[in-house]
C-alpha positions as CSV (number, residue, x, y, z in Angstrom):
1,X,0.0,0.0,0.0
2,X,0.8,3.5,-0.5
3,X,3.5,5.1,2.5
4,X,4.7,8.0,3.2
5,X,7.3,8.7,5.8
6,X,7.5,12.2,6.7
7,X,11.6,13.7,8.7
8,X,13.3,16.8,9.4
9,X,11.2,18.6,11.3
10,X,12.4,20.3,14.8
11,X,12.6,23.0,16.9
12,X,14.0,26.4,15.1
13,X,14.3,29.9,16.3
14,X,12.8,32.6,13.9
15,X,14.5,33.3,10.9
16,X,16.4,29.9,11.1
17,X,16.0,26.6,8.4
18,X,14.4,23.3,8.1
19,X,15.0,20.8,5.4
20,X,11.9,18.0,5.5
21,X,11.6,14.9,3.2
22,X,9.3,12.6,2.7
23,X,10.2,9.1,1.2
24,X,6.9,7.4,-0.5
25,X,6.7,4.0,-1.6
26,X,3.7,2.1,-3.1
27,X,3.2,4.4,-6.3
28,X,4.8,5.3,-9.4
29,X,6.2,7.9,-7.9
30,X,7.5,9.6,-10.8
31,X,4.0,9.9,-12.3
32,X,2.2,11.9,-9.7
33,X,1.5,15.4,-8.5
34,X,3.0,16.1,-4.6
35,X,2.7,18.0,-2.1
36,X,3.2,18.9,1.6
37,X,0.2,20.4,3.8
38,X,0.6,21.6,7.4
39,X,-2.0,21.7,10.1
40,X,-1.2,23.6,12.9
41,X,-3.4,23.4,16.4
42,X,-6.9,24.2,16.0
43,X,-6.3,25.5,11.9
44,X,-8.2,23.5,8.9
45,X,-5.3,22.0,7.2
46,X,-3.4,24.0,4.6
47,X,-1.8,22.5,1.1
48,X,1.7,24.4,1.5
49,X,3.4,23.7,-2.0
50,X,3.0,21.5,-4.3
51,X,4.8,19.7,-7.3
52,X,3.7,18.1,-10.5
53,X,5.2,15.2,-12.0
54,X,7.0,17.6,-14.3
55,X,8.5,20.0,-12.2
56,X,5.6,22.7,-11.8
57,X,5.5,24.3,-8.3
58,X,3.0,26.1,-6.2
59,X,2.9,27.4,-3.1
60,X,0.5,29.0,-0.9
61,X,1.1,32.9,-0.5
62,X,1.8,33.2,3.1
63,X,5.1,30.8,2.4
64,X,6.1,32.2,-1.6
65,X,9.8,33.0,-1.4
66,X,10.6,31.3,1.5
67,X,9.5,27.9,0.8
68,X,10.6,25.8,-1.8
69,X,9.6,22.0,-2.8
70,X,11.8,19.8,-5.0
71,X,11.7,15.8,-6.0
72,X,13.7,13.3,-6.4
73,X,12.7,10.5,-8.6
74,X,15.7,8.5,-8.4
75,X,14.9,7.9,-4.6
76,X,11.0,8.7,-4.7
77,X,11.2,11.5,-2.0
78,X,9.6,14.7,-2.2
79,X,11.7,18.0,-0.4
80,X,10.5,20.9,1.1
81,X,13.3,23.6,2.0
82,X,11.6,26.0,4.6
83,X,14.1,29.5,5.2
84,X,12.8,32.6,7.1
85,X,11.0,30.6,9.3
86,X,8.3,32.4,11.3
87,X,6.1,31.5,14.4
88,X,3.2,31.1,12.8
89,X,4.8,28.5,10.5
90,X,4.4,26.3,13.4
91,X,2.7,23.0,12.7
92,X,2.4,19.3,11.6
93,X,4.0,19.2,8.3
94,X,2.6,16.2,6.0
95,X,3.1,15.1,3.0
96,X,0.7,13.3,0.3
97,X,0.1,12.6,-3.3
98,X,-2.8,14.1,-6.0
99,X,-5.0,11.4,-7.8
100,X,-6.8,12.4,-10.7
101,X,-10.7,12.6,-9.6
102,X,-9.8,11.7,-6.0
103,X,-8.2,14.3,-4.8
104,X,-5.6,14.5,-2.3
105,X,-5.3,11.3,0.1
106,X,-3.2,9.2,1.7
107,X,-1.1,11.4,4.9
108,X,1.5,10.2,6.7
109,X,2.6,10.5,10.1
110,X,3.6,14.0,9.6
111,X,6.6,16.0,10.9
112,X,6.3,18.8,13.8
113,X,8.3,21.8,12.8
114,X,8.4,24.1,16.0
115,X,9.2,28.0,15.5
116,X,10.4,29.7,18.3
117,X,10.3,34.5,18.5
């Protein structure tokens, strides 16, 4: 079955880097759209960047320019360098997979990214 496994996450003080990855198995990796939400306490969960099999990227405004998401293909991991970090980027940081007329599905564990002012 489909797996992701979600690392990197931590305790930062403002302004500071994170580096998360998440390592999938159980797809064609290469094939599909993916993407990292966060869900912070009490917050609807938010789709933080994205990245199509291609290469396309989004992001969500509140992170543009200091978030950036990246793949590798050779080792089915999706990357998402976070710079400038701020408190309110404080959250569970998941990653998942886009299936065409299902949606987004299939979380893993997730990763807790602390931010400290």
């Amino acid at each position: 079955q489909v797996q992701f496994v979600e690392s990197g996450g931590g305790l930062v003080q403002a302004g500071g880097s994170l580096r998360l990855s998440c390592a999938v198995s159980g797809i064609i990796f290469r094939s599909y759209t993916m993407g990292w939400y966060r869900q912070a306490p009490g917050k609807q969960r938010e789709l933080v960047a994205s990245i199509s099999s291609g290469g396309g990227t989004n992001y969500a405004d509140s992170v543009k320019g200091r978030f950036t998401i990246s793949r590798d293909n050779s080792k089915n991991t999706v990357y998402l360098q976070m710079n400038s970090l701020k408190p309110e980027d404080t959250a569970v940081y998941l990653c998942s997979y886009y299936r065409a007329g299902l949606g987004w599905g299939n979380w893993g564990q997730g990763t807790q990214v602390t931010v400290s002012s």
